[in-house]
C-alpha positions as CSV (number, residue, x, y, z in Angstrom):
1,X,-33.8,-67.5,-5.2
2,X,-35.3,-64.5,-2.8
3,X,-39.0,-65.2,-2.0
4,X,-39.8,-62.5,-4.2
5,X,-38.9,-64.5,-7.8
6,X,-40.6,-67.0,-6.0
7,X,-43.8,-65.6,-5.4
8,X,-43.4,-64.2,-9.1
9,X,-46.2,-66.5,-10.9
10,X,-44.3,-67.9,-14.2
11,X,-45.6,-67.4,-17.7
12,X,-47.1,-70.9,-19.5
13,X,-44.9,-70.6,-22.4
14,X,-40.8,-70.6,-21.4
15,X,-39.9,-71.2,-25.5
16,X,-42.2,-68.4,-26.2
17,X,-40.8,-66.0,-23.2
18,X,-37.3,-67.0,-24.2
19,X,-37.5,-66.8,-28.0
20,X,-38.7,-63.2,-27.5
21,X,-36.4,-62.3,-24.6
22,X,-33.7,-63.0,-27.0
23,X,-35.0,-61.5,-30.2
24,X,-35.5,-58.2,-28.3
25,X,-32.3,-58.1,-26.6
26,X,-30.2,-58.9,-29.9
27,X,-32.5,-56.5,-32.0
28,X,-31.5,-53.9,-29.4
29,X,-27.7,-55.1,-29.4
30,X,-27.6,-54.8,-33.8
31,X,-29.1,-51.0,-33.0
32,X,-26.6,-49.6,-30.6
33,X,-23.9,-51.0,-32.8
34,X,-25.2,-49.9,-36.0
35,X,-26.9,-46.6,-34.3
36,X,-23.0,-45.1,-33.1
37,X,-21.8,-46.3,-36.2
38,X,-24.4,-44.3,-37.8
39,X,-23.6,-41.5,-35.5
40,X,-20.4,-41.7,-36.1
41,X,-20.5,-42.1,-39.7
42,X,-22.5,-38.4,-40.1
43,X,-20.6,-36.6,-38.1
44,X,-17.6,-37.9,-40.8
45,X,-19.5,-37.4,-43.9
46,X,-22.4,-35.1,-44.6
47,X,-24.7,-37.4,-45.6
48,X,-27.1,-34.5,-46.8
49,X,-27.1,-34.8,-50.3
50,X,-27.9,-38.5,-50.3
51,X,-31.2,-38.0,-48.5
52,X,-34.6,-39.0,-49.4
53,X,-38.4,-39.5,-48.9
54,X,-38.8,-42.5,-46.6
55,X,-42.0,-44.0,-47.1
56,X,-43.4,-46.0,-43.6
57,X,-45.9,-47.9,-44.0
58,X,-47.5,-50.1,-47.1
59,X,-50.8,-49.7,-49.6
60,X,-51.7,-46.0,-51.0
61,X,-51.3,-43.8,-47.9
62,X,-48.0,-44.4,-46.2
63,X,-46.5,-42.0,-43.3
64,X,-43.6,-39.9,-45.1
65,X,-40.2,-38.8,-43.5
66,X,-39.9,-35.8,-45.8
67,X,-36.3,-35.5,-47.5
68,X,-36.2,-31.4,-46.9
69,X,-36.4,-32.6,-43.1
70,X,-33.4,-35.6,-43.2
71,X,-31.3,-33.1,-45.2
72,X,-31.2,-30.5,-42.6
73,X,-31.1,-32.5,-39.9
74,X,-28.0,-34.3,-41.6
75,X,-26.6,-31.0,-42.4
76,X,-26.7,-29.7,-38.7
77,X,-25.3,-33.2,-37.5
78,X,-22.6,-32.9,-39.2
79,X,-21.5,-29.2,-38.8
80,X,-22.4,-29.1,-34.7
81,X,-19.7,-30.2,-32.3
82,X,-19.7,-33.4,-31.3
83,X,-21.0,-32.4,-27.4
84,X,-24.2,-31.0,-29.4
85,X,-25.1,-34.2,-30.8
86,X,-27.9,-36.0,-28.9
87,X,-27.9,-39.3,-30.8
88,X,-25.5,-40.9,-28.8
89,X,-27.5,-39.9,-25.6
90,X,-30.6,-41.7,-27.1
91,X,-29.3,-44.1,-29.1
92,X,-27.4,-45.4,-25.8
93,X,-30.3,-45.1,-23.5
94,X,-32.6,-46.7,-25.6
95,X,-30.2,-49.7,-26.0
96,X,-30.1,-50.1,-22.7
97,X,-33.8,-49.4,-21.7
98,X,-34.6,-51.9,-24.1
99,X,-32.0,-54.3,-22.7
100,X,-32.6,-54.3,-19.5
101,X,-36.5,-54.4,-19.6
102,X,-36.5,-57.7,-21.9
103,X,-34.1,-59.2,-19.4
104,X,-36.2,-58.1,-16.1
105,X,-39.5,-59.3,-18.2
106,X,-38.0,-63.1,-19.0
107,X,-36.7,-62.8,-15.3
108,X,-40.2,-63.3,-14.0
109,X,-40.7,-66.7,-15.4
110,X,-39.2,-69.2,-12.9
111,X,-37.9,-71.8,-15.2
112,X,-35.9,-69.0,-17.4
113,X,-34.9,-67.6,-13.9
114,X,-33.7,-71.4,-13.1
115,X,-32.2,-71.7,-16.5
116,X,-29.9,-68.6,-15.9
117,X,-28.8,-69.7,-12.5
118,X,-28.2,-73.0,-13.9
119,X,-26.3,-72.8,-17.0
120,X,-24.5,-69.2,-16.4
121,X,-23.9,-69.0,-12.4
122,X,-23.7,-72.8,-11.8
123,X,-26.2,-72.8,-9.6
124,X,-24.5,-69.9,-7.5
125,X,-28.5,-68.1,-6.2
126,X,-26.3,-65.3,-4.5
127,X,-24.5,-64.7,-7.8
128,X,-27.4,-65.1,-9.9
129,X,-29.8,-62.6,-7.0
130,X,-27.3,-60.2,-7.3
131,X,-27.5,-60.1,-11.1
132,X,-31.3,-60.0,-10.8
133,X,-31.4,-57.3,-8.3
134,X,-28.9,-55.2,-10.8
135,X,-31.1,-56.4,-13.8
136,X,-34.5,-54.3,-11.9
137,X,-32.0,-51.4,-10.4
138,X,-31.2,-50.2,-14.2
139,X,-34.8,-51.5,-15.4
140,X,-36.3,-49.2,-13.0
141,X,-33.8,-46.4,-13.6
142,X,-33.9,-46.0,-17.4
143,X,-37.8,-46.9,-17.6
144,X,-38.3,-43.6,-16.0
145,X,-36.0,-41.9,-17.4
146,X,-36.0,-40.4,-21.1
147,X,-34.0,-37.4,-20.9
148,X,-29.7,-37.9,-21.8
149,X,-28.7,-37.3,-18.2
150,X,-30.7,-39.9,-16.0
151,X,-31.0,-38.6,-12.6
152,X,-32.3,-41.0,-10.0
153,X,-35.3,-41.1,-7.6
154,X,-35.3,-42.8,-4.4
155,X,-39.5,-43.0,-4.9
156,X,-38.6,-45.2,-8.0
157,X,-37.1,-47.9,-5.8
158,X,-39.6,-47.6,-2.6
159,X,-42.7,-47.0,-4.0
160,X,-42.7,-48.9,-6.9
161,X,-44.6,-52.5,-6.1
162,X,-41.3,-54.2,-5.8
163,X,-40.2,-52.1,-3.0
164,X,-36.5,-52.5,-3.7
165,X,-35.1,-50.7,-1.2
166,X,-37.2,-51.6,1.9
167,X,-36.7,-55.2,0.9
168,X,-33.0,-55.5,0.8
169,X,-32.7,-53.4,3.7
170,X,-34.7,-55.3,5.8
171,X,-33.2,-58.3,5.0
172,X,-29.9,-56.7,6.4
173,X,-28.2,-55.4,3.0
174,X,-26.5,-52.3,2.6
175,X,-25.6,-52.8,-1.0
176,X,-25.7,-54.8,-4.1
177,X,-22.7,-56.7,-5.7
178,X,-22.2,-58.3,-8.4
179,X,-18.9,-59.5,-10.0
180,X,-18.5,-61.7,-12.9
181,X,-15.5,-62.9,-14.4
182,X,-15.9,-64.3,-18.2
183,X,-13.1,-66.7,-17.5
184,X,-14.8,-68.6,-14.6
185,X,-17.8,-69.4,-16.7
186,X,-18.9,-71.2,-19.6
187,X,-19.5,-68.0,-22.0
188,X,-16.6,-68.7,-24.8
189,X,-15.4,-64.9,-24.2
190,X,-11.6,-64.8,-24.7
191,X,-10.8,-61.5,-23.8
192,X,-7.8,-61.6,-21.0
193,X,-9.6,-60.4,-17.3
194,X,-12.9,-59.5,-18.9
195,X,-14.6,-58.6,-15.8
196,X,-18.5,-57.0,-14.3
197,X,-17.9,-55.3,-11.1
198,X,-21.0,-53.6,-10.2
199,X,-21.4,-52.1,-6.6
200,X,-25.1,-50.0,-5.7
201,X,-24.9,-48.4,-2.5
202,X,-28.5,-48.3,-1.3
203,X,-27.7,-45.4,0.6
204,X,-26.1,-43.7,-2.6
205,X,-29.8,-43.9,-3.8
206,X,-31.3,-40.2,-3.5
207,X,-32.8,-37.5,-5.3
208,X,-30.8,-35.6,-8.2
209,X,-28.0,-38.5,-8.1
210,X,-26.8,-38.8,-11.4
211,X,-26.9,-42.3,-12.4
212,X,-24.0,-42.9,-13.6
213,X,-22.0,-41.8,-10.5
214,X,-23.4,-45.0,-9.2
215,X,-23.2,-47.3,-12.3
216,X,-20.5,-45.7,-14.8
217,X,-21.4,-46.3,-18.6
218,X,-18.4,-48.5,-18.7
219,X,-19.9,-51.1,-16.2
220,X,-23.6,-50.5,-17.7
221,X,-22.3,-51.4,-21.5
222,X,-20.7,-54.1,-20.1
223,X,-24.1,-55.2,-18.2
224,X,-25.7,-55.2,-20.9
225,X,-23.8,-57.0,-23.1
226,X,-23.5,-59.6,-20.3
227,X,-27.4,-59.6,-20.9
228,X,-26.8,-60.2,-24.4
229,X,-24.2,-63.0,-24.5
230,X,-25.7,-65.1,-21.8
231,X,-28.5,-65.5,-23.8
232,X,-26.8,-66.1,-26.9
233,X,-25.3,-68.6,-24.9
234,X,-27.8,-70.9,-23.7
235,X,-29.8,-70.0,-27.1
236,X,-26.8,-72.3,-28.3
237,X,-26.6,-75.2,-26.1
238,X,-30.5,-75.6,-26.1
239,X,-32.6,-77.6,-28.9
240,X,-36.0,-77.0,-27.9
């Protein structure tokens, strides 16, 4: 662990912090599947004629998504090119804005920190610092970002309280690295050579760098689901 997780105080509640962590992270995994299908699914079919009122909210005033509105948005979806369509951008960013922050937040409680080391690096702290240092790179990156092209600052990772930069630099790192290969670890993935390889470049990290020239969405997906299936993972070996 790097002095920072330790000086991280840990929440009272790890069943409560990990219970949420993973009820966050899977809600976000169902939406990016279901989301592209979605996507995918009105760009096939228009969908138009099949749209309706939706009614938000309960008792005798709820917020209305007005029909007229679904239909021509439907309509347009489906008659644009597929380079016009934005869901995809927002659907993905979301996923992974969502993914990444519920991971960083549960990361900030020792024992779940300990618990990931443990069960899913076998007790491997540069492995596991890597994959938290990658987990608050792409935290930071998509939580201040909204638009479909994420375009880095190098103020996000300085100035921010965790001073990402100036603390791996100083402690003699030029990069971060993380590798992780499914068949070396205890997550029942039996894809042949499924593989993370994630390299950050500090120096790489300027103004106007698109993201993903640093992290392509390949590797991010992949993080993400990494995210998602470790915690599935020691969701299933634990009885709390």
């Amino acid at each position: 662990m790097t002095s920072e997780q330790n000086d991280i105080e840990p929440f009272d509640n790890i069943i409560e912090i990990f219970d949420n962590t993973i009820e966050t992270i899977v809600m976000y995994h169902k939406y990016l599947h279901l989301g592209f299908f979605y996507t995918q699914l009105s760009k096939r079919a228009d969908l138009s004629p099949d749209a309706m009122n939706i009614y938000i909210g309960s008792g005798s005033n709820p917020y209305v998504l007005r029909k007229h509105l679904i239909q021509d948005y439907l309509k347009a979806i489906y008659n644009e090119s597929p380079t016009s369509d934005v869901f995809p951008h927002l659907i993905l960013n979301n996923a992974i804005r969502g993914i990444s922050m519920a991971m960083f937040e549960a990361l900030r409680n020792k024992e779940i920190r300990i618990l990931l080391s443990d069960v899913i690096f076998s007790g491997d702290s540069e492995a596991f610092n890597n994959f938290y240092e990658i987990t608050k790179f792409i935290r930071h990156t998509f939580s201040h970002n909204m638009r479909d092209s994420i375009e880095l600052k190098r103020s996000d990772y300085e100035g921010n309280s965790w001073k990402q930069i100036d603390r791996l630099t100083n402690k003699g790192k030029s990069s971060i690295n993380f590798f992780f290969d499914y068949a070396q670890s205890p997550i029942p993935i039996m894809i042949p050579d499924y593989t993370l390889n994630i390299d950050v470049e500090l120096d790489s990290i300027q103004d106007g760098v698109i993201y993903t020239d640093i992290i392509s969405e390949y590797q991010t997906l992949l993080f993400i689901e990494f995210c998602y299936n470790s915690m599935v993972y020691i969701r299933s070996e634990l009885v709390w």
